[in-house]
C-alpha positions as CSV (number, residue, x, y, z in Angstrom):
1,X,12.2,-1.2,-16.5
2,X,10.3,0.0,-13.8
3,X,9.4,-2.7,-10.5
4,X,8.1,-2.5,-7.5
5,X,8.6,-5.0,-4.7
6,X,6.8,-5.6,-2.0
7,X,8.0,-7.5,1.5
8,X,7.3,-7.7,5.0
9,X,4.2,-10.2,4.5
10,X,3.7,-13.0,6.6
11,X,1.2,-14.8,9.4
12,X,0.0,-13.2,12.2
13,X,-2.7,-13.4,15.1
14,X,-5.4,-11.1,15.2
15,X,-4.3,-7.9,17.2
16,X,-1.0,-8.2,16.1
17,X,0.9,-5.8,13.7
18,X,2.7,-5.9,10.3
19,X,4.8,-3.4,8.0
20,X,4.9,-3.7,4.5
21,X,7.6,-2.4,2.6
22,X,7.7,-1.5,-1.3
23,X,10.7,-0.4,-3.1
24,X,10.5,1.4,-6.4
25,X,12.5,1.4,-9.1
26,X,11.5,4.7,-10.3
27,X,13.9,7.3,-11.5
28,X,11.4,10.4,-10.3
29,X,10.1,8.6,-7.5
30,X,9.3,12.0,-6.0
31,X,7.2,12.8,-9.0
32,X,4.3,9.4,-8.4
33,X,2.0,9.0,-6.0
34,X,2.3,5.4,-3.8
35,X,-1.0,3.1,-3.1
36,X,-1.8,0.4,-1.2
37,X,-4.5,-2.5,-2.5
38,X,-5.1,-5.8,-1.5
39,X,-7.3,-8.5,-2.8
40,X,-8.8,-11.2,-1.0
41,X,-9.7,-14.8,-2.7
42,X,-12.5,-14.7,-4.3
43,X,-13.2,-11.1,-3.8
44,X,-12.1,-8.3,-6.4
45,X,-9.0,-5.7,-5.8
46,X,-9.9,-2.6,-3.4
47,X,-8.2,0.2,-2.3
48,X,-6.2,0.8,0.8
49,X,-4.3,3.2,1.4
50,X,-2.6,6.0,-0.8
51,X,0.3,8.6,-0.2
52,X,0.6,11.6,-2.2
53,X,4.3,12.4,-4.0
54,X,5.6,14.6,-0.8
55,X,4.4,12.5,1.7
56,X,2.1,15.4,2.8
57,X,-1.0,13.9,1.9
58,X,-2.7,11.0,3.1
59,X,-6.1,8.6,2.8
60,X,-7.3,5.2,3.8
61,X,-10.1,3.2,3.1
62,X,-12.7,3.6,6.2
63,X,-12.1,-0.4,7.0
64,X,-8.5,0.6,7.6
65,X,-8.6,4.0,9.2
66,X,-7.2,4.3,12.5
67,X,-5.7,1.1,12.6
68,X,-3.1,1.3,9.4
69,X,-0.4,3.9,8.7
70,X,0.9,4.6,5.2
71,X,4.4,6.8,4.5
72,X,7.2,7.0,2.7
73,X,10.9,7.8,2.1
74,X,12.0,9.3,-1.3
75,X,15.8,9.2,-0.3
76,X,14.9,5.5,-0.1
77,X,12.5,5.1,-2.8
78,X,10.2,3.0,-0.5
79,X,6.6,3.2,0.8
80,X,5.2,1.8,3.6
81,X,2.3,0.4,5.3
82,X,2.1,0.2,8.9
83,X,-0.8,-2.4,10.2
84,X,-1.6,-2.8,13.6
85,X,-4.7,-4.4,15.2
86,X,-4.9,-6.8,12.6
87,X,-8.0,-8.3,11.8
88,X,-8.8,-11.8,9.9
89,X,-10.3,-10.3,7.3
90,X,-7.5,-8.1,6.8
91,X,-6.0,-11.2,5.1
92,X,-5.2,-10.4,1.3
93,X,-2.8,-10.0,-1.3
94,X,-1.2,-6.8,-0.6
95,X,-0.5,-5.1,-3.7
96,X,2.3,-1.5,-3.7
97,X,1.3,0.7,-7.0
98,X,2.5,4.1,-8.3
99,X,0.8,6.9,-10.2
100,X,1.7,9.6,-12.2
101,X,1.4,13.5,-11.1
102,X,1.0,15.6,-8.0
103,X,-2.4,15.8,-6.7
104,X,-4.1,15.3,-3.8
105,X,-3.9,11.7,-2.2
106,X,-7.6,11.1,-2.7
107,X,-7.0,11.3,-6.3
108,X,-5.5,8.4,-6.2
109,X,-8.2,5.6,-5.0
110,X,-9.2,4.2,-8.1
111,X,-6.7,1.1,-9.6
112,X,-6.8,3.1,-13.3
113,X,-5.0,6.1,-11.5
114,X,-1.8,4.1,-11.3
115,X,0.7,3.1,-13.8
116,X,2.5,1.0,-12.4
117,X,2.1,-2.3,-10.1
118,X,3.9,-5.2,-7.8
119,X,4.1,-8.4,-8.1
120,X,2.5,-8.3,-4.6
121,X,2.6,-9.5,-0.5
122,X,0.7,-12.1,1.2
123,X,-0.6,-10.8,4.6
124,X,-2.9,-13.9,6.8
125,X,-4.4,-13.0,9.6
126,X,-5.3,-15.9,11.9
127,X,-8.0,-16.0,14.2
């Protein structure tokens, strides 16, 4: 059975920074690319961040670029978002996904590329 776990949620002021950590349970981790969504309340799920399968290829939502950092480590089986100069409306349900195959990372934006999700993270960003 395949899971993913998300940690490293939590409160934090505006400016400050986060990491999120996911850990898969995947046998071939090497062979899925890893996203990052979030969903606010009230709002629906958008996309984040993704990371293609080498770790090579990279790309953020515009309302994140510049300010988060995604990556990975296969020995580990873990991917990773770095936040920093976090925002209130930043604040979300961070969700960790994986997808099938070896393209690009900009294949990967849309939820229905992905077969498999967390539970998810809570990240609040105060004001």
């Amino acid at each position: 059975q395949v899971q993913l776990v998300e940690s490293g949620g939590g409160l934090v002021q505006a400016g400050g920074s986060l990491r999120l950590s996911c850990a898969a349970s995947l046998h071939t981790f090497n062979n899925y690319a890893m996203g990052w969504f979030r969903q606010a309340p009230g709002k629906e799920r958008e996309f984040v961040a993704s990371i293609n399968w080498s770790g090579y290829s990279t790309y953020y939502a515009d309302s994140v670029k510049g300010r988060f950092t995604i990556s990975r480590d296969n020995a580990k089986n873990t991917v990773y978002l770095q936040m920093n100069s976090l925002k209130p409306e930043d604040t979300a349900a961070y969700y960790c996904a994986a997808g099938s195959g070896k393209y690009g990372s900009r294949w990967y934006t849309s939820q229905n590329k992905y077969d498999y999700w967390g539970q998810g993270t809570q990240v609040t960003v105060s004001s």
